[in-house]
C-alpha positions as CSV (number, residue, x, y, z in Angstrom):
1,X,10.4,-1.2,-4.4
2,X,12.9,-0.5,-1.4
3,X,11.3,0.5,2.0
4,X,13.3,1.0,5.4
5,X,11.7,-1.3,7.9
6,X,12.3,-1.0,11.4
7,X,10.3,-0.8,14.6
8,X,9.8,2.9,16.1
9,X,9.6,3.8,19.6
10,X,5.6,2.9,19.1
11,X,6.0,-0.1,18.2
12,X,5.3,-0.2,14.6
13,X,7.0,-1.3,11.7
14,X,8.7,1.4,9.6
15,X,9.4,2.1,6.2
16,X,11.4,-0.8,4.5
17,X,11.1,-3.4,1.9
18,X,8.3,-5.6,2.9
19,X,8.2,-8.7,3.1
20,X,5.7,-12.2,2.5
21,X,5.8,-12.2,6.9
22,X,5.4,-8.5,7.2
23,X,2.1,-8.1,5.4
24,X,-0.1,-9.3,8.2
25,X,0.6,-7.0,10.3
26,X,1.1,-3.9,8.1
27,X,-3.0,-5.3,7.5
28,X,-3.6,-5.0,11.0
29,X,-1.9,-1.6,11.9
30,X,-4.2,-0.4,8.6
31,X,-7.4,-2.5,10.1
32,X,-6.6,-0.7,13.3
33,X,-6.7,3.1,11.3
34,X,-2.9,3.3,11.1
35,X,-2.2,5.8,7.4
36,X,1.5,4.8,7.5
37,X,0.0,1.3,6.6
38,X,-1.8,2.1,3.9
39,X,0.7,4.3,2.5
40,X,2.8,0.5,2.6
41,X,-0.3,-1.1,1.0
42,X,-0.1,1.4,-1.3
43,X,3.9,1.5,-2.2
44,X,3.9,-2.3,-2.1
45,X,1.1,-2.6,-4.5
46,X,1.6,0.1,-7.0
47,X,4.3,-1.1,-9.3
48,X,2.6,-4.5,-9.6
49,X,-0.9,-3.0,-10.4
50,X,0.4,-0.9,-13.2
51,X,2.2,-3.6,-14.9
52,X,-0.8,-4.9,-14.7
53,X,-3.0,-2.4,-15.9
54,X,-0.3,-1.2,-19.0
55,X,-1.3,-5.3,-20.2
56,X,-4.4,-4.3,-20.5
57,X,-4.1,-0.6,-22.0
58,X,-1.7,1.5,-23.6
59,X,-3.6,4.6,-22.1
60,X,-1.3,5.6,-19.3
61,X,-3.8,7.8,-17.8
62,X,-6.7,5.1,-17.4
63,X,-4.4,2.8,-15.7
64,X,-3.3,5.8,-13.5
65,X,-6.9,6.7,-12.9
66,X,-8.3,2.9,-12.4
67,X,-5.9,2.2,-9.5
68,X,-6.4,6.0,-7.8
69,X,-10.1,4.4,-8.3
70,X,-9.3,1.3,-6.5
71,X,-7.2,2.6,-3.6
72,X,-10.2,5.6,-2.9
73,X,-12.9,2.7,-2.8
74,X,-11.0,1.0,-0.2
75,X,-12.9,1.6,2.8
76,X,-10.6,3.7,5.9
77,X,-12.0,3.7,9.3
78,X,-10.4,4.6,12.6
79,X,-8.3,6.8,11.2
80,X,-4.8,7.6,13.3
């Protein structure tokens, strides 16, 4: 999964294909309330987790509801 990532003029990293050094701070900007970060968490994660899920079941639409599941039971405070 390809993502731009560059700083912008507030000082946050952009859109661009993550990588192992970026995630803590893409954590903190989320931490911190920052949707941009968790759309990242998100984009990063996706692919992997339904690999993951399609192991487990051929049903397309419980592996597409288990991770909307999992991303809406991820707590979001301090929203930006």
């Amino acid at each position: 999964m390809l993502h731009l990532n560059q700083t912008t003029t507030t000082g946050k990293m952009a859109l661009r294909q993550i990588t192992k050094y970026d995630w803590p701070e893409v954590w903190k900007e989320f931490r911190e309330g920052d949707m941009e970060a968790f759309q990242k968490i998100y984009n990063g994660f996706l692919e992997k987790l339904y690999a993951y899920g399609s192991k487990l079941t051929s049903n397309f639409a419980v592996v597409e509801d288990s991770i909307q599941e999992l991303f809406l039971a991820i707590p979001i405070v301090n929203i930006k």
